[in-house]
Each structure stands twice: as structure tokens, then as C-alpha cells.
C-alpha positions as CSV (number, residue, x, y, z in Angstrom):
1,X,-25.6,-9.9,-18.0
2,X,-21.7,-10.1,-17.2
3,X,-20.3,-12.6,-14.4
4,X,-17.6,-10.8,-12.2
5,X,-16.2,-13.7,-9.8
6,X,-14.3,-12.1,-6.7
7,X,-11.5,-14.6,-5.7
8,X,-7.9,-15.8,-4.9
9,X,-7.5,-19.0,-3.6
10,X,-6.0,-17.2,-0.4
11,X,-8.0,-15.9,2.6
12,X,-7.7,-12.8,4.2
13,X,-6.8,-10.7,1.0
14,X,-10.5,-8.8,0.8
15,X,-12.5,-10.6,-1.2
16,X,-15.7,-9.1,0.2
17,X,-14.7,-6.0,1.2
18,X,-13.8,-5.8,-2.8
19,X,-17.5,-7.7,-3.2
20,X,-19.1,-5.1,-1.4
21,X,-17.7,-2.1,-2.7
22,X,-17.7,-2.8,-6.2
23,X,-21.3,-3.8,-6.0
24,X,-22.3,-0.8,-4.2
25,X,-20.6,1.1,-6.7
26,X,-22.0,-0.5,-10.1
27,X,-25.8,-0.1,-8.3
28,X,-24.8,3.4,-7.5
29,X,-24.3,4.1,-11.4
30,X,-27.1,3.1,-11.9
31,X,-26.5,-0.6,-13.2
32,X,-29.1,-3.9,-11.7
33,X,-26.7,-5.6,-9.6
34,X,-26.9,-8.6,-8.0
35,X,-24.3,-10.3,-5.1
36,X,-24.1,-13.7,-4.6
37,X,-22.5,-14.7,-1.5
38,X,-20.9,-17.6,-1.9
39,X,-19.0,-18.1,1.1
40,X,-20.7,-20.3,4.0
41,X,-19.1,-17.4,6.1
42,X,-21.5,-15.2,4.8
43,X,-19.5,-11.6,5.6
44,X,-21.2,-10.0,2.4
45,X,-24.6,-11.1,3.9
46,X,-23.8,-9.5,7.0
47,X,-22.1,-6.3,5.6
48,X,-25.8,-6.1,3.7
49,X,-27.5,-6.7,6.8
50,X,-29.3,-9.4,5.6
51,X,-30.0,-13.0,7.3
52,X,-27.6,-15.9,5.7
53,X,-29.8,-18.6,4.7
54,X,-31.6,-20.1,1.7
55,X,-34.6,-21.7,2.5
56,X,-35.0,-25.6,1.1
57,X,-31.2,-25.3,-0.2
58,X,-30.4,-28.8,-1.9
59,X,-28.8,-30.1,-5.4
60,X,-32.2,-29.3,-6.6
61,X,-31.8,-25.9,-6.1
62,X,-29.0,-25.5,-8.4
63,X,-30.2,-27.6,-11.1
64,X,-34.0,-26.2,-11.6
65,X,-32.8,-22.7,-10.6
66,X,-35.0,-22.7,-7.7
67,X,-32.6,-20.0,-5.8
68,X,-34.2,-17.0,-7.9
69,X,-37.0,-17.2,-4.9
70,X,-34.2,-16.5,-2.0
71,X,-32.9,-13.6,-3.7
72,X,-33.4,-10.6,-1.1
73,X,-33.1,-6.4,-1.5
74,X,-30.7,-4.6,-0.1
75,X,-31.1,-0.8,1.2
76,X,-29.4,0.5,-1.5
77,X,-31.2,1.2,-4.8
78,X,-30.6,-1.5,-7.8
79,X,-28.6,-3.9,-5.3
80,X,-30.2,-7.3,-4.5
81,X,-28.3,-10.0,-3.0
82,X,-28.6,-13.9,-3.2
83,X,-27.5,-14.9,0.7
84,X,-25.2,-17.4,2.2
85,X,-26.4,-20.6,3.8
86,X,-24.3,-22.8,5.9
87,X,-25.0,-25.5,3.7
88,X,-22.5,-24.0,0.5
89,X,-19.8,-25.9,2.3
90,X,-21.6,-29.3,0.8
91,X,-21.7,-27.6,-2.6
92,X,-18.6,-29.7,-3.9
93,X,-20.3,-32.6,-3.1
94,X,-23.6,-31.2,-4.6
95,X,-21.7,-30.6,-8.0
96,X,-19.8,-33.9,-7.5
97,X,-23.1,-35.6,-7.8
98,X,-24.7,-34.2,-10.4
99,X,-21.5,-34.0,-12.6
100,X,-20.0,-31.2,-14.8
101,X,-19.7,-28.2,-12.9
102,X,-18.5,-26.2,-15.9
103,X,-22.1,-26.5,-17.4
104,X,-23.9,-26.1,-14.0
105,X,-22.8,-23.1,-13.0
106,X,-22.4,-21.3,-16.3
107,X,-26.6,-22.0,-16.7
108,X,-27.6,-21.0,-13.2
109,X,-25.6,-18.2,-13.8
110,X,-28.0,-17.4,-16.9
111,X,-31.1,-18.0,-14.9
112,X,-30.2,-15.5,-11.8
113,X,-28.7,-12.9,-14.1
114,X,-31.8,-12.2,-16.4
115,X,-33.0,-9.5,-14.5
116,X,-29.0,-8.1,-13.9
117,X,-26.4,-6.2,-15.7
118,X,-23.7,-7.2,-13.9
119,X,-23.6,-10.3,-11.2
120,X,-20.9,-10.4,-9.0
121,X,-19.8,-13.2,-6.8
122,X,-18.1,-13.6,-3.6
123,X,-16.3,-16.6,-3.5
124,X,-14.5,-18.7,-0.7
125,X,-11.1,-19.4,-0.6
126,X,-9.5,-22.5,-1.6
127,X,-9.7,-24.7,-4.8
128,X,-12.6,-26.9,-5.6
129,X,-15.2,-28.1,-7.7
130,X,-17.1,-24.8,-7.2
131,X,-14.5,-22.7,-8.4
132,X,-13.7,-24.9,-12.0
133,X,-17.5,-24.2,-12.4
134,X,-16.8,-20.6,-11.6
135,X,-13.4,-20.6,-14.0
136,X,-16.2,-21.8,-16.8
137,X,-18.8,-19.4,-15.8
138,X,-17.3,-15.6,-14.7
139,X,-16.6,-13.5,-17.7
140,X,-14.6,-11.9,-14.9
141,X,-12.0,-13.1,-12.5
142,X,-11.3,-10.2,-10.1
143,X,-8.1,-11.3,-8.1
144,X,-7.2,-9.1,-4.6
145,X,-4.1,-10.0,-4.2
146,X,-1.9,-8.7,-1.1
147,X,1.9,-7.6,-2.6
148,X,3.8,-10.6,-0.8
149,X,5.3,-13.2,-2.0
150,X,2.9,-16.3,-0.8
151,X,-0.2,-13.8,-1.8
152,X,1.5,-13.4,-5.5
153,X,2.5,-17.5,-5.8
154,X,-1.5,-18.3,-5.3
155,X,-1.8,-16.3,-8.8
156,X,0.5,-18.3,-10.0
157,X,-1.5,-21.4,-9.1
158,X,-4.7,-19.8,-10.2
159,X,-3.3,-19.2,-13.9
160,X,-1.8,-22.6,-14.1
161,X,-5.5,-24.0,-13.2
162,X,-7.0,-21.7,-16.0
163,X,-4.5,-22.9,-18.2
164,X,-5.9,-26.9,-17.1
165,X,-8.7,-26.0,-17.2
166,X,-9.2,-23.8,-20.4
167,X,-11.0,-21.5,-19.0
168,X,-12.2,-18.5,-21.1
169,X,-12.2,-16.3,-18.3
170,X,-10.4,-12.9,-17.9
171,X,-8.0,-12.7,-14.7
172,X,-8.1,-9.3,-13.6
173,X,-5.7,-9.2,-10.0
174,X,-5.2,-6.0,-8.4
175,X,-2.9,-5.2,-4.8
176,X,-5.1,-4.7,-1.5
177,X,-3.8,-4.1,1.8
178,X,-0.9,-2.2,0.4
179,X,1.8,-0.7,3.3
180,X,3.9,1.3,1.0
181,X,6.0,1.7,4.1
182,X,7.3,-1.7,3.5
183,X,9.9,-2.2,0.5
184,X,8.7,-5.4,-1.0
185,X,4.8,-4.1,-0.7
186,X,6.3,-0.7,-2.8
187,X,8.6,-2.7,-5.3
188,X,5.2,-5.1,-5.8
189,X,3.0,-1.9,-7.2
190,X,5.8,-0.4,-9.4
191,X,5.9,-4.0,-10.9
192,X,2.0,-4.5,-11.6
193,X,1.6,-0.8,-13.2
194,X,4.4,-2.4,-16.3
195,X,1.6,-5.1,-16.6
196,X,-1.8,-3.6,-16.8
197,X,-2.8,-6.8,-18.9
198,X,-2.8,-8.6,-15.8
199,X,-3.0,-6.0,-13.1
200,X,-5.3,-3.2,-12.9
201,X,-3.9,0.2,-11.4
202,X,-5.9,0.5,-8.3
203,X,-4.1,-0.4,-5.2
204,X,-6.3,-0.3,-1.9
205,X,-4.1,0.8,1.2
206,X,-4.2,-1.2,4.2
207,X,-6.0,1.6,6.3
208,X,-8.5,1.6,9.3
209,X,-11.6,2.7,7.7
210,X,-11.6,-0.3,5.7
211,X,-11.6,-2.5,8.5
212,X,-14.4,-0.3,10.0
213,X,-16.7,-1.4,7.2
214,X,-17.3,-4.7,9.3
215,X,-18.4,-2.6,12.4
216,X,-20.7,-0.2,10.6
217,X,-22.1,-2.9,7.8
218,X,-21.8,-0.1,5.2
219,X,-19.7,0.2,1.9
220,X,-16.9,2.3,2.0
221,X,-18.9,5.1,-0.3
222,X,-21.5,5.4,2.1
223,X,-19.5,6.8,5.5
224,X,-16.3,7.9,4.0
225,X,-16.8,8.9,0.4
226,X,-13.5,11.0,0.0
227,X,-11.4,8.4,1.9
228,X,-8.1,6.9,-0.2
229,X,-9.7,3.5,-0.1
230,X,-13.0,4.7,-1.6
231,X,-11.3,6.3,-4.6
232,X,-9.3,3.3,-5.1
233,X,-12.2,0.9,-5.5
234,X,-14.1,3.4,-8.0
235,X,-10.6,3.7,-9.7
236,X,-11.1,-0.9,-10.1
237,X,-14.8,-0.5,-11.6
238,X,-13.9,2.1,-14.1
239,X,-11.0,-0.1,-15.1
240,X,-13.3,-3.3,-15.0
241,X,-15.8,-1.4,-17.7
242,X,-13.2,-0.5,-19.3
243,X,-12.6,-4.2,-19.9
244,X,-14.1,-6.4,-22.5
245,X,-14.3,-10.5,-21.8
246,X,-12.3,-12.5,-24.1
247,X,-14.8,-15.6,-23.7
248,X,-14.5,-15.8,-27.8
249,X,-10.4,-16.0,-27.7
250,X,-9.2,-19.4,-29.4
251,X,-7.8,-21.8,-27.2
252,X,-4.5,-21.6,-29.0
253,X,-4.0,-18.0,-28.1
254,X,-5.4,-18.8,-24.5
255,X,-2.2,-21.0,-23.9
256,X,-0.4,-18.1,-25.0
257,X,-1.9,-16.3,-23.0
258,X,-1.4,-17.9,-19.6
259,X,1.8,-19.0,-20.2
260,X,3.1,-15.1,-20.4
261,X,1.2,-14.3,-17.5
262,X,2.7,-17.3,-15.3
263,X,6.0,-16.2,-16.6
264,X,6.0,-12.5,-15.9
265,X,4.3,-13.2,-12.1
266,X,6.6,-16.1,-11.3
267,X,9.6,-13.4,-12.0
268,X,8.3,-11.0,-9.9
269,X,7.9,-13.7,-7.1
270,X,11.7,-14.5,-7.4
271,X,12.8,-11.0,-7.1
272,X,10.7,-10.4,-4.0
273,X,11.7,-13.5,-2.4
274,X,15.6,-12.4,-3.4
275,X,14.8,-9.0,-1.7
276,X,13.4,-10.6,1.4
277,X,16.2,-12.8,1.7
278,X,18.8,-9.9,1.9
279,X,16.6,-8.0,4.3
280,X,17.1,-11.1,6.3
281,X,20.3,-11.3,6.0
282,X,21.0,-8.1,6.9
283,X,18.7,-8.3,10.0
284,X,20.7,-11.1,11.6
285,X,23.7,-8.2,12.0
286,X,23.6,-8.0,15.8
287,X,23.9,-4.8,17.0
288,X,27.2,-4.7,18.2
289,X,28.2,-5.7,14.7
290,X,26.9,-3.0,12.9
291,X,27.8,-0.6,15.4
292,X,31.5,-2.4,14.8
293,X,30.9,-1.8,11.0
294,X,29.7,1.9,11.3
295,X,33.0,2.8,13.0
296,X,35.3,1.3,10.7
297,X,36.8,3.7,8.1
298,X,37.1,0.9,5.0
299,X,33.5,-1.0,5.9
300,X,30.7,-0.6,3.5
301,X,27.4,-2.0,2.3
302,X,27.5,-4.0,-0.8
303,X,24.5,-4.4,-2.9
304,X,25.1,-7.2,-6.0
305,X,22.7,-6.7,-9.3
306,X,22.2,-9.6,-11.4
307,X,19.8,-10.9,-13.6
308,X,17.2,-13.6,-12.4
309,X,19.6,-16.1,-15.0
310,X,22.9,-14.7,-12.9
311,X,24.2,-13.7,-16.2
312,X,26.8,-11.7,-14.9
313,X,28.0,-14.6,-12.2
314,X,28.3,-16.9,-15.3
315,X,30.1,-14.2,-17.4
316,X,32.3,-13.7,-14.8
317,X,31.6,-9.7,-13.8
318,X,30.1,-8.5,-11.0
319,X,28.3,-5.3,-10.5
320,X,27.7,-3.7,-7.1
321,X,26.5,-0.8,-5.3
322,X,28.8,0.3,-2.3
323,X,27.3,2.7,0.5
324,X,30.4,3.9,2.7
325,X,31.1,6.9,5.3
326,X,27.9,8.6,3.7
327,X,29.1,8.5,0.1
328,X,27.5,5.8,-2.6
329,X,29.0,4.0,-5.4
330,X,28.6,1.9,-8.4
331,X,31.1,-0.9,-9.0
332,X,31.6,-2.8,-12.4
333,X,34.4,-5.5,-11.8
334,X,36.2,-8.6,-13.3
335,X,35.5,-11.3,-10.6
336,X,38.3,-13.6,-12.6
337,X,36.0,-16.5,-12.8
338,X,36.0,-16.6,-16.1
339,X,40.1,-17.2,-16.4
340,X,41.1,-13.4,-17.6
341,X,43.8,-12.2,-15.4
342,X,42.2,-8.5,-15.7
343,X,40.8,-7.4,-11.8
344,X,40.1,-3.9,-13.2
345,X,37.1,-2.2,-11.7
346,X,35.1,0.8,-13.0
347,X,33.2,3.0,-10.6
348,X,31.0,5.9,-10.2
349,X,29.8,8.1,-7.0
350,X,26.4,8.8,-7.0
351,X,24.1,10.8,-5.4
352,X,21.2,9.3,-2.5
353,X,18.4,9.8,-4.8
354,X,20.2,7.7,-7.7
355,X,21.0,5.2,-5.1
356,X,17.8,5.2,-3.5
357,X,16.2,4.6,-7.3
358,X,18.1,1.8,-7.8
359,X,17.8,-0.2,-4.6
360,X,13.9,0.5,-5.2
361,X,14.3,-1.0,-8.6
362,X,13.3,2.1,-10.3
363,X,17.0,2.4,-11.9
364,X,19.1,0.3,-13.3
365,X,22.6,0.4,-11.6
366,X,24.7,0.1,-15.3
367,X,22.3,3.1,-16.8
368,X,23.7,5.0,-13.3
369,X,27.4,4.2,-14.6
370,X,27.4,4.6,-17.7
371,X,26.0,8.0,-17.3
372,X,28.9,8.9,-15.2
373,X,31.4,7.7,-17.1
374,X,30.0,8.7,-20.2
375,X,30.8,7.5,-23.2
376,X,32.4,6.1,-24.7
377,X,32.7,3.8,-21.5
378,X,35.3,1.4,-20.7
379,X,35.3,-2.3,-22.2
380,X,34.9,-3.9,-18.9
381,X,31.4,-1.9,-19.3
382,X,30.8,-2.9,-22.8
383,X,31.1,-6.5,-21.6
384,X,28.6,-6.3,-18.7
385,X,25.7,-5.0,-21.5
386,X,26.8,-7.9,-23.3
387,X,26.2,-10.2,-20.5
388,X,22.7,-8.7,-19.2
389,X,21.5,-8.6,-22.7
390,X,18.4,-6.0,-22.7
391,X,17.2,-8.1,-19.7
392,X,16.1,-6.7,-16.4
393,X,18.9,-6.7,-13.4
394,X,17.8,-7.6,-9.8
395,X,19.3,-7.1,-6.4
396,X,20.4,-10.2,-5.3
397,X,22.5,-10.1,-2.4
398,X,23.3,-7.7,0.5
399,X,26.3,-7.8,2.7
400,X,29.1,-5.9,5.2
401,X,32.4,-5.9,3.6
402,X,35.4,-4.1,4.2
403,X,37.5,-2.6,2.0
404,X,41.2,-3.9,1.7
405,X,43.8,-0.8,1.0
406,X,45.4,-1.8,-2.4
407,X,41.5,-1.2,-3.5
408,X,40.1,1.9,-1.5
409,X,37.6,3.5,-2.6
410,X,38.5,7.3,-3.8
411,X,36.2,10.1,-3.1
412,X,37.4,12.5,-5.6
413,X,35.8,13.9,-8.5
414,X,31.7,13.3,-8.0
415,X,31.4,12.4,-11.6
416,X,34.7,10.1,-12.5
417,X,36.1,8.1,-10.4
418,X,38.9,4.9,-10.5
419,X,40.3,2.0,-8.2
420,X,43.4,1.6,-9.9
421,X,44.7,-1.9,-9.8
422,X,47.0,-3.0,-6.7
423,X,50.4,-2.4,-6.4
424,X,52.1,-5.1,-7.4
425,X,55.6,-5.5,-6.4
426,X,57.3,-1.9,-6.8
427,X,55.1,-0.8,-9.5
428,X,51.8,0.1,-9.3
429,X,49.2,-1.3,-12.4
430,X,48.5,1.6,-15.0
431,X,45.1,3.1,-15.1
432,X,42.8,2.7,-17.6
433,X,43.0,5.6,-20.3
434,X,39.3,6.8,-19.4
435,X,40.2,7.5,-15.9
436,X,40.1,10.4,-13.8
437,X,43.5,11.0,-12.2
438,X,44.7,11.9,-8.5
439,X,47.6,13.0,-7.0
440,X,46.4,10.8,-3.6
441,X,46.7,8.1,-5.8
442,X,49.6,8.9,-7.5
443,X,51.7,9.0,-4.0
444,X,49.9,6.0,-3.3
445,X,51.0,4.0,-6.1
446,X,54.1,5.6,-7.0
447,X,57.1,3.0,-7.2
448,X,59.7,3.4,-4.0
């Protein structure tokens, strides 16, 4: 028998709709499957059809494994399910009183899944008593997880109570309700497929026909077997088989374990809440203002990349992405915090799709320059490698700006292009040796 768990200490992410499909699923293979709602809500129970209570339910119950007599078919071959009862909400106190939750649970769990491959259970949301005894007890943790950023920090909880609690269990998460019209829900799922150990590939889309499984009470497979949805949820079982419990792992390695996990979830958290900030930001631009912005020649859009450390900041370089008059550049400058008199910048015109690669996160803006410029690149670029290090940059700021003239921007030659330095005084500031030329320029910054 193997113990899948169905939870995140969130509601409204799909816990049963993932409890009712995968169940439907594993039966359909042709495994013994038994669901055990655990939710006083009981929406398994009615997605089954089948009356929510538990005759005689008391602590009793769950210490002589007396609920094997309230297990009920379903209409679906191989599927039984234990039902709800509107007394599970005193099952804290239940567990409270007859102590040790992570022994109770684990050897009920033994006595209902004798007759079972594979258990699952739908759990309620929240943090309790129950759920250490589930933590103890699941070889499976099956985490549907919504890509936003208070969805993601309950994950972050979870593993930090796994880690407390030394649970043995194996935290599987996966993204429901996915609107890859939205950029955080897109930059979410490019994230989790780099980190299969903790997120499985499936993504369910937030779609109608899975909200019409609570009006027809029938799994997904059953009424729209070639829908998007119904391919995603097969695409989670296969990977879940695929799977093997680590219940045996010591508890040195565990630590290990969570700890990476924490740290990699907890960066992606930052980033999206960094992201959502400067879509924020750049929604408070009234109207009028950006209209203002549109028509001015030397206004732009200016994206910042740093790492989640602010590497660059601290090294004193910045490195930007400009949008301006339909034409899109990226910027490697001296900000001259760090002391150096040197405000030399090195840029790049890009195309859309390079730009629109890199604001997705799919392209690092210094790989975009460097392959412009080619190499070997200038030192200001060699520095800014230094400073990031192998690590992974992040957009961390969007703003309006306007270009000042001893700066412009040059739209010149689509693979090499230079701000030269301002004019200072009568002279204008050479160029750097690896610099395209321009006779614009040279007027420009010819002495008088």
C-alpha cells in the first residue's frame, strides 16, 4: 500500500479536484484505490456522490480501526471511498487526547490500506495535529500549488514544518490554476520545470471544464477525456509512479534535503514578489503620463538586472534594458558608486524576441551583450561577470526615464553600438577602442 496525502496548507488551490482525478485515474489502471476524505467539507464525497458521514465516528474509531466498516464503493471500478463526517473538524482534539499523532495515523493508515495499492487522501487546509500525523504517515505529499507568490510562501512553510518535524515524507508540488496569460503565473512554470526534484511537470490550466466537475460530480476523464486539463492530471500520476518514497533516507540527508528545497522556493518567491512590484509600479503611471512619455523623443523604459544579493549595486555597475521609439537596448554602465571616475557605458540593440526573452527570464541580459559585442568584450563587461559570479540575474526595477543629450542613445549599426562619454568642456571623451564609430557622433562631439 502507498500513502499519497493531497495538501497545501492553502485553500482554494485544488486539492480535491487533484483528489478526484488522480484517484479516478490510478482505479482506471487498474490499481485498488481507496479515497479518504478528510475534509469536514466533504467536496470529494460529493464529487463521488456519496453521503458524508461515518456512522458512530469517535476517538475510538481511529484507535481500533473501526472506520474499515464506513468505507463505501464508488461507480467506478476499483475506487472505494472512506467519507467525510462533520465531526473531522474535532479530529485535533481527538488526536490531542489520545497523544502521538505520528503513530496514530501512520497505523490506521496500515489497517485501511490492506485491501489497497495506493490510498490517497484529501486533506483540509491549514496546519494541525492532523496534518503532523499525516507528515509521519503519507509516503507521498502531493502539493497543488497556484504560481503566486502567497500560494508558493505556504510551501515554504510546509518544508520548514517537515524539516521540524522530520518527516520522511516526499513533497511532490506541482502548479494548478495556471493563466499563462499573466507574467508571474508564466515566469512561475519555467522556474518549477529547472526543479523537477521538487516540482513535477504537469501544470493544470485554470479552464472552465474544471470547474464543471463540481456541477456534473464526475472526474475530468469521464466527460472530457481529451480536454488540456485531463492530459495534465494523467501527465502528475505517471510522474508520481515514476516516483519512489524516500521513507528510508537518513535524517542527516533529510536536513539536507529541506534546506535546498526552502532555499531554491524562497528565491523564486523574491523574484516574483520583485516582478510584481515593478508591474505596480508601472501601473500607477496615469495615463496622461504615459501618453506624455510616449511622445517625448529621449523617454524610454528602463528595466535594471540584478542578482537577488544586488551584486552589481554593491560593485558599483548597473545593467539595464532600455525600450525607446520602438528600438530595444542593453546597457552595461559604471554607476561611480564605487569611487572610479570612469561613467563609460557599453550597449547593444537588440531585437523584440531577445528582449522579450529576457524580460520573461528566459535570457540573461549580459549573454544578449556580450553576443553583440562579441569578444573579446570591453572591461567594463569583464567586470560585471566578475560581479554576478555564475549566479542567476533578476529584474528588479522598472521605470520612465529620459534620456539627457550628452548620452543619447545611437541607433546605428544593429550589432555595435556606443554612448560615447559627454562632452566635457571643448573636447569630447575618446571612445573605447572596441566601438563602432559614427559620423552623427563625430559632429556631435567634435571640439568647436
Amino acid at each position: 500500500m502507498r500513502a499519497v496525502a493531497i495538501y497545501n496548507m492553502k485553500g482554494g488551490v485544488g486539492k480535491t479536484t487533484t483528489a478526484v482525478n488522480l484517484s479516478y485515474l490510478a482505479a482506471a489502471a487498474g490499481q485498488r484505490v481507496l479515497l479518504w476524505d478528510l475534509d469536514p467539507q466533504a467536496a470529494s464525497s460529493f464529487a463521488f456522490r456519496v453521503q458524508p458521514r461515518v456512522a458512530g465516528f469517535s476517538k475510538k474509531s481511529l484507535e481500533g480501526g473501526e472506520l474499515c466498516a464506513a468505507i463505501k464503493q464508488t461507480d467506478y471500478d476499483n475506487l472505494d471511498l472512506l467519507p467525510a463526517d462533520f465531526a473531522y473538524r474535532k479530529l485535533d482534539r481527538m488526536l490531542d487526547d489520545i497523544g502521538k499523532p505520528e503513530r496514530v495515523l501512520p497505523a490506521l493508515l496500515d489497517t485501511l490500506g490492506r485491501d489497497y495499492d495506493v490510498v490517497f487522501l484529501d486533506c483540509p487546509a491549514g496546519f494541525s495535529l492532523l496534518m503532523e500525523g499525516v507528515l509521519a504517515a503519507a509516503d507521498v505529499m502531493l502539493v497543488p500549488t497556484i504560481p503566486t507568490v502567497l500560494s508558493l510562501r505556504m510551501i515554504v512553510r510546509l518544508i520548514k514544518c517537515a524539516d521540524r518535524c522530520g518527516s520522511p515524507v516526499e513533497l511532490a508540488a506541482f502548479f494548478s490554476m495556471v493563466d499563462r496569460r499573466k507574467v508571474l503565473h508564466r515566469r512561475a512554470c519555467e522556474w518549477s520545470v529547472a526543479h523537477h526534484e521538487l516540482f513535477l511537470s504537469g501544470q493544470i490550466p485554470y479552464a472552465s471544464v474544471v470547474e464543471q466537475m463540481a456541477v456534473r460530480r464526475l472526474p475530468l476523464p469521464v466527460f472530457a477525456a481529451r480536454d488540456s486539463a485531463t492530459t495534465a492530471f494523467a501527465q502528475i500520476w505517471m510522474e508520481l509512479q515514476a516516483r519512489r518514497p524516500r521513507r528510508g533516507r537518513p535524517r542527516s540527508h533529510a536536513q539536507d534535503h529541506w534546506v535546498r528545497m526552502r532555499q531554491e522556493v524562497e528565491s523564486l518567491v523574491n523574484e516574483l514578489e520583485a516582478m510584481g512590484a515593478q508591474e505596480s509600479r508601472t501601473s500607477r503611471l496615469s495615463p496622461a503620463a504615459a501618453m506624455s512619455a510616449s511622445r517625448d523623443d529621449h523617454a524610454c523604459v528602463v528595466h535594471r538586472f540584478d542578482t537577488e544579493q544586488r551584486d552589481l549595486q554593491r560593485g558599483g555597475r548597473v545593467l539595464e534594458l532600455h525600450e525607446r521609439q520602438g528600438h530595444t537596448f542593453v546597457v552595461a554602465s559604471a554607476s561611480g558608486s564605487d569611487g572610479r571616475a570612469n561613467p563609460t557605458k557599453a550597449q547593444a540593440q537588440i531585437d523584440n524576441s531577445w528582449a522579450v526573452q529576457i524580460l520573461s527570464g528566459q535570457m540573461s541580459p549580459l549573454a544578449a551583450l556580450e553576443r553583440r559585442l562579441g569578444s573579446p568584450g570591453p572591461p567594463l563587461i569583464e567586470d560585471v561577470r566578475a560581479l554576478i559570479g555564475g549566479r542567476r540575474l533578476q529584474r528588479i526595477d522598472s521605470r520612465w526615464a529620459r534620456q539627457g543629450d550628452p548620452e543619447r542613445i545611437a541607433l546605428h549599426d544593429d550589432r555595435r553600438i556606443l554612448v560615447h562619454r559627454p562632452v566635457t568642456g571643448s573636447r569630447a571623451a575618446a571612445a573605447p577602442p572596441n566601438a563602432a564609430t559614427c559620423r552623427d557622433c563625430a559632429r556631435r562631439t567634435a571640439p568647436e
